[in-house]
N, C-alpha and C positions, 0 to 999 in steps of 0.2 A: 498837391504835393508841397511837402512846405521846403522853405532853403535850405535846412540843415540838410534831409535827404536826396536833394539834388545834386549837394556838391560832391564831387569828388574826392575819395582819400588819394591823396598823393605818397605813395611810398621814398622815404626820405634814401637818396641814393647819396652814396657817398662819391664823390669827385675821383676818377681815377691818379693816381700820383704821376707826376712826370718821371721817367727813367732817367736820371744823369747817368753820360754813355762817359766810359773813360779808355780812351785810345793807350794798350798796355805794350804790343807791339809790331811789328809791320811784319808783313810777308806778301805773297803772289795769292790770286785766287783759284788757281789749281794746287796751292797745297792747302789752301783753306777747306777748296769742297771735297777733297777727297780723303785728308787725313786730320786735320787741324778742328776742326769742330767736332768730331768726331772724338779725340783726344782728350776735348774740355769736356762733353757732354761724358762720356764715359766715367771723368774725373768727378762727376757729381758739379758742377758750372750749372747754373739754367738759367740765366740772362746773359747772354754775349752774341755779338755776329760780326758780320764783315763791315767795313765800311770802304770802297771804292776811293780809289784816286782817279783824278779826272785824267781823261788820255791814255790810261795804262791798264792792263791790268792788276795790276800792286793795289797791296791798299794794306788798312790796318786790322787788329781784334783792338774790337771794343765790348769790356765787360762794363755791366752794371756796379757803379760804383760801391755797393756792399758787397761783390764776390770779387773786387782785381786784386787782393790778397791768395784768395783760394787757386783763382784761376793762374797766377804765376808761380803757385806752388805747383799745381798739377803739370803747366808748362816745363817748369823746373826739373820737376823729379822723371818726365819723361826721357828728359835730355841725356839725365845722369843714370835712369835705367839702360837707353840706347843710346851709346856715344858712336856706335858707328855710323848712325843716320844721316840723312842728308839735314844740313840747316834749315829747316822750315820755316823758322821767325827768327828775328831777331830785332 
């Protein structure tokens, strides 16, 4: 067998990108898991999640820095479709 036929092709993978996470606003993780993500993904969002505060349950949304435009919109416009809701984020 000669070396050209030995060696392996390596299929050239491209490096995954890092996500810069960008903390848009703070809330509890019982309105996060039960109405708050739930809100963004509906709104068309697909990179966000919770990020935990130490000691508490509180914590923040953090979207992917090409949707915190989209996803404050959607935050935005739910507020001002339900004003009688409970504050979820702020």
């Amino acid at each position: 067998m000669t070396k050209k036929k030995s060696e392996k092709k390596v299929a050239a993978v491209a490096a995954p990108t890092k996500i810069e996470w960008i903390n848009i606003f703070k809330t509890t993780y019982g309105y996060w898991r039960y109405w708050v993500k739930n809100i963004l993904a509906d709104g068309g969002v697909i990179k966000f999640r919770f990020v935990k505060d130490e000691g508490s349950y509180n914590g923040k949304i953090a979207t992917a820095k090409s949707e915190v435009q989209k996803a404050k919109q959607v935050l935005t416009e739910y507020k001002t479709k339900n004003p009688d809701t409970v504050e979820m984020w702020h």
